[in-house]
N, C-alpha and C positions, 0 to 999 in steps of 0.2 A: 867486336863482341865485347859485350861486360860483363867486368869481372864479378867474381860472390858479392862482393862487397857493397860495388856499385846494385846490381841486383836486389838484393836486401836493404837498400836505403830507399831504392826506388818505389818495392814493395809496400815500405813504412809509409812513404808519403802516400800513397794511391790509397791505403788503407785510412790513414785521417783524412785525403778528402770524401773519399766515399763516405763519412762519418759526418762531415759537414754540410753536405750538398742537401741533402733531407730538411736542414735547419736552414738554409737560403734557398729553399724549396717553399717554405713556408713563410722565409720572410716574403717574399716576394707574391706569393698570394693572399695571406690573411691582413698582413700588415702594411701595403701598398709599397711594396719596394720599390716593383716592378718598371713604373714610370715614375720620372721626378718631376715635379711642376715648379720648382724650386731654380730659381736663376746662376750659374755659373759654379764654381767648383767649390764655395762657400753653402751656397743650397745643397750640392750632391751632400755634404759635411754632416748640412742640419738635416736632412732626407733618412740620412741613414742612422745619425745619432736618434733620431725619433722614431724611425723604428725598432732601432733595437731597445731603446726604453718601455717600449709598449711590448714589445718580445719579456723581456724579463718581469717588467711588472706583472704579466700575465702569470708567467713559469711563478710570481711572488704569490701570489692571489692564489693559485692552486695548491701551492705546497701548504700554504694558512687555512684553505678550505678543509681540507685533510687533515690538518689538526682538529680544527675544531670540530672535524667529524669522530675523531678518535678521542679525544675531549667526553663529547655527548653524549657518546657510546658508553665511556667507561663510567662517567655519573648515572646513566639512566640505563642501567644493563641488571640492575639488582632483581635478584629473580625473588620476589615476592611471593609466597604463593597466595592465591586470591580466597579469601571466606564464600564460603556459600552460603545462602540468606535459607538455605532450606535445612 
């Protein structure tokens, strides 16, 4: 049997990988992890450094879309109110 301690270290780890698994969930499908066509354990290397670069450049791209959406918003939000011709 294990002890608190053991118990609660065990816990932490199961808890970060459940945390991870979601994100090598999707490298593996959006970003071809899945299979490597890449030759020997120098391709697994480049396999996997190229996915996760296209992994972060993505997460990069989105957090910049988001700005420049909050950007956009905040110059073109001025509430004008409009003339009427009548």
């Amino acid at each position: 049997k294990d002890s608190y301690y053991t118990r609660k270290k065990k816990h932490k780890l199961f808890c970060k990988r459940a945390g991870i698994e979601p994100t090598i969930g999707h490298l593996k499908s959006d970003f071809r992890l899945g299979r490597n066509f890449y030759k020997g354990v120098f391709g697994d290397v480049v396999n996997l450094l190229l996915a996760a670069a296209a992994y972060n450049f993505k997460r990069a791209m989105r957090v910049l879309w988001l700005l420049v959406e909050k950007i956009c918003g905040t110059l073109f939000s001025c509430n004008i109110p409009q003339m009427s011709t009548f």
